[in-house]
C-alpha positions as CSV (number, residue, x, y, z in Angstrom):
1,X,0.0,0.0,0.0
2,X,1.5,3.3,-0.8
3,X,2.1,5.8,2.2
4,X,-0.1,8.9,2.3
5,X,3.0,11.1,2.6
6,X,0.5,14.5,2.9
7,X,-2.6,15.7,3.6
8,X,-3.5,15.6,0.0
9,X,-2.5,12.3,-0.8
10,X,-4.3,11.0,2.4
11,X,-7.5,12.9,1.4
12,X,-7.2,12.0,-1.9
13,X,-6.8,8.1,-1.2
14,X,-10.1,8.7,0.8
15,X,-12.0,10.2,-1.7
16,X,-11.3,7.7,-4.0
17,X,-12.5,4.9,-1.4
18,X,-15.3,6.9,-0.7
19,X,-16.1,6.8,-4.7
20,X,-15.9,3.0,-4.8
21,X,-18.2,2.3,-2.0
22,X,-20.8,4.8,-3.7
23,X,-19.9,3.1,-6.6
24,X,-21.5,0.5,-9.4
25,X,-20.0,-3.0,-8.4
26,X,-20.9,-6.4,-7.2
27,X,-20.4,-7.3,-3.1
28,X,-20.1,-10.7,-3.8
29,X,-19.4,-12.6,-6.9
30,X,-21.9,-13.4,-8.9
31,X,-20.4,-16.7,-10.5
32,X,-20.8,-16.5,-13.8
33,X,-21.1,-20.6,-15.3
34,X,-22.6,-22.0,-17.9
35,X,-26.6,-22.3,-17.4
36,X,-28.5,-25.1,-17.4
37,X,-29.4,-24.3,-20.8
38,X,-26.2,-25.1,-22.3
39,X,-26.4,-21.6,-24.5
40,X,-26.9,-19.4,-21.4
41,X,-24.8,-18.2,-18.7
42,X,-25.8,-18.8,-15.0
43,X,-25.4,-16.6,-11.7
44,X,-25.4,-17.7,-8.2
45,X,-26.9,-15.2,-6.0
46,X,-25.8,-11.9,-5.1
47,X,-25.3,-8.8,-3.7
48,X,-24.2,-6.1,-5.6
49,X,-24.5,-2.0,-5.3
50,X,-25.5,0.8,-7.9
51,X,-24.8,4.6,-6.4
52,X,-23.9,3.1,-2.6
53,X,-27.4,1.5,-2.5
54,X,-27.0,-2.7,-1.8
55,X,-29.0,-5.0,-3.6
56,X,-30.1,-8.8,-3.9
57,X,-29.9,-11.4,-6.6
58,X,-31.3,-14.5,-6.6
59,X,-29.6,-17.0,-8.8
60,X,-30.6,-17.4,-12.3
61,X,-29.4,-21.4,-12.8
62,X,-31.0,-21.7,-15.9
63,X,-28.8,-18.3,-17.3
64,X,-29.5,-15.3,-18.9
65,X,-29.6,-15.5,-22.9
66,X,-25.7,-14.6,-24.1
67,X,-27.8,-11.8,-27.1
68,X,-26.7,-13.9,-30.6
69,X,-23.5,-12.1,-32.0
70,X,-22.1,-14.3,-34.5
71,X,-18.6,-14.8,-33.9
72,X,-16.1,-16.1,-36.9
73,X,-14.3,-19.4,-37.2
74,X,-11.0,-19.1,-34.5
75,X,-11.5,-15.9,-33.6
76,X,-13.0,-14.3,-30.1
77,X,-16.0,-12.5,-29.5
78,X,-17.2,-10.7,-25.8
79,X,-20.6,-10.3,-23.8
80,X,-20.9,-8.4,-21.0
81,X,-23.7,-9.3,-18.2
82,X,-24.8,-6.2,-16.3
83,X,-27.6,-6.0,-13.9
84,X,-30.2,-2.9,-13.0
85,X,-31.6,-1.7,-9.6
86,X,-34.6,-3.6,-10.8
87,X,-33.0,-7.0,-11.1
88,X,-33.0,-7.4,-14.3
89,X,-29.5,-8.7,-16.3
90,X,-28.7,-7.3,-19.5
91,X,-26.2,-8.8,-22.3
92,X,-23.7,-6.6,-23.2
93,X,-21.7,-7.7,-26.8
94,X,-19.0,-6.4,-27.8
95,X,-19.0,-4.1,-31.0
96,X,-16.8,-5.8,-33.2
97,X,-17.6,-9.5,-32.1
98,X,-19.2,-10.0,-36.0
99,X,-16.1,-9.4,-37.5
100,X,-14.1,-11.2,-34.2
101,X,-11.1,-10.5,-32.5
102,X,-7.8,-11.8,-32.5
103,X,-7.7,-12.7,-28.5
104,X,-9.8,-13.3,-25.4
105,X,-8.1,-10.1,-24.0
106,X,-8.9,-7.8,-27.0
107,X,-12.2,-9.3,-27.5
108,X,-13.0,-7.9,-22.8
109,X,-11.1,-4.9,-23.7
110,X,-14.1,-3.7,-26.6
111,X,-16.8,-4.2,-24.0
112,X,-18.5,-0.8,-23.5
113,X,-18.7,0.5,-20.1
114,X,-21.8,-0.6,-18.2
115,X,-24.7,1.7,-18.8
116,X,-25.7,4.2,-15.6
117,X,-27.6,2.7,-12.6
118,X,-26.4,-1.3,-13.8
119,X,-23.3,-2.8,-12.2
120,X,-20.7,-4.9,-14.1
121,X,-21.5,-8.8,-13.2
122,X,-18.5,-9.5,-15.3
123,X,-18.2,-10.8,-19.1
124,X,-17.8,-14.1,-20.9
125,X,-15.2,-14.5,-24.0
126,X,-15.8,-17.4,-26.6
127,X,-14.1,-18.9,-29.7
128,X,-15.0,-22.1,-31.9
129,X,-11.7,-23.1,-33.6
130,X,-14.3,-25.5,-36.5
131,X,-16.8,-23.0,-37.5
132,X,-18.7,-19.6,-36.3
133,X,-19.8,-19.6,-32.3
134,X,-23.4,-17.8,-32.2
135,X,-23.8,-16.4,-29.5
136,X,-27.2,-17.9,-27.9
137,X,-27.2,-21.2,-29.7
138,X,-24.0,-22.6,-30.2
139,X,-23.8,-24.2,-26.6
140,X,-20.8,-23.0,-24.2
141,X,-19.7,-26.9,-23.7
142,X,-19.9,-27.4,-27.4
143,X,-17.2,-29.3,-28.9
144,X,-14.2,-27.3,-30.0
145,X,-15.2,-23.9,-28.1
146,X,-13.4,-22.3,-25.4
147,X,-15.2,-20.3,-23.5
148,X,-13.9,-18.2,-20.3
149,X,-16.0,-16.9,-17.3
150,X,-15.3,-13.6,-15.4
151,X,-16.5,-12.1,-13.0
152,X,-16.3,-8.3,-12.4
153,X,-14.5,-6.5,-9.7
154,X,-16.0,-6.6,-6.3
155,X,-16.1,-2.8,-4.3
156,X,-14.2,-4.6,-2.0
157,X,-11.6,-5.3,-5.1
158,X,-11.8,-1.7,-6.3
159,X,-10.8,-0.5,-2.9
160,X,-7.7,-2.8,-2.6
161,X,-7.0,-1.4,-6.1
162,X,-7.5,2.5,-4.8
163,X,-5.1,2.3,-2.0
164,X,-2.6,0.3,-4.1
């Protein structure tokens, strides 16, 4: 942890603090999974705040529909999940995932920012190295995919991060 060497920098590490507990971001982790339909991704349940208010989530087993981006033979394509203060997730893809991208990385870094008064669940890259992944049908276990789950940063994470 770097050592507030002045007022400033001690108010300033504060601030910032302050601003990630008023913050958009999970508590806990949602645990982003495959669904139990196979072309959906699942949570567990949740807490998560939106402007310093807390909120519940129950867990969505069966998953929330991935939106249906088609992504090109061996390349990557990106969905966000964020969720609203009224419960609800939303599928976030990434611009450019019809055209694809040339890594997992590149494909998270496109993701737009979440949209005001939703908080970042986290994202879900996929590729298909023998033909196009579709977002919403082809299933995230299917044969030659690799799919990654992540979740977002907890407020607890963004702090460690501030006062790093």
């Amino acid at each position: 942890m770097p050592r507030c060497t002045t007022t400033e920098q001690f108010n300033d590490l504060v601030n910032d603090i302050r601003a990630k507990l008023l913050g958009d971001y999970p508590v806990s982790r949602p645990g982003l999974a495959i669904g139990s339909t196979t072309t959906a991704v699942s949570n567990v349940a949740f807490d998560f705040t939106v402007n310093g208010v807390r909120y519940s989530k129950a867990a969505v087993s069966a998953g929330t529909a991935p939106g249906d981006d088609v992504v090109p033979q061996s390349t990557f394509g990106a969905v966000a999940f964020d969720i609203g203060v009224n419960g609800t997730i939303d599928a976030i893809e990434a611009p450019a995932n019809a055209t694809g991208y040339a890594s997992a990385a590149l494909a998270a870094a496109a993701l737009p920012a979440s949209a005001s008064d939703h908080a970042r669940m986290g994202y879900v890259t996929a590729t298909k190295s023998d033909g196009a992944f579709t977002f919403g049908t082809t299933a995230l276990n299917a044969a030659n995919t690799t799919v990654a789950y992540t979740d977002g940063e907890t407020n607890l994470e963004a702090i460690g991060a501030a006062a790093s």
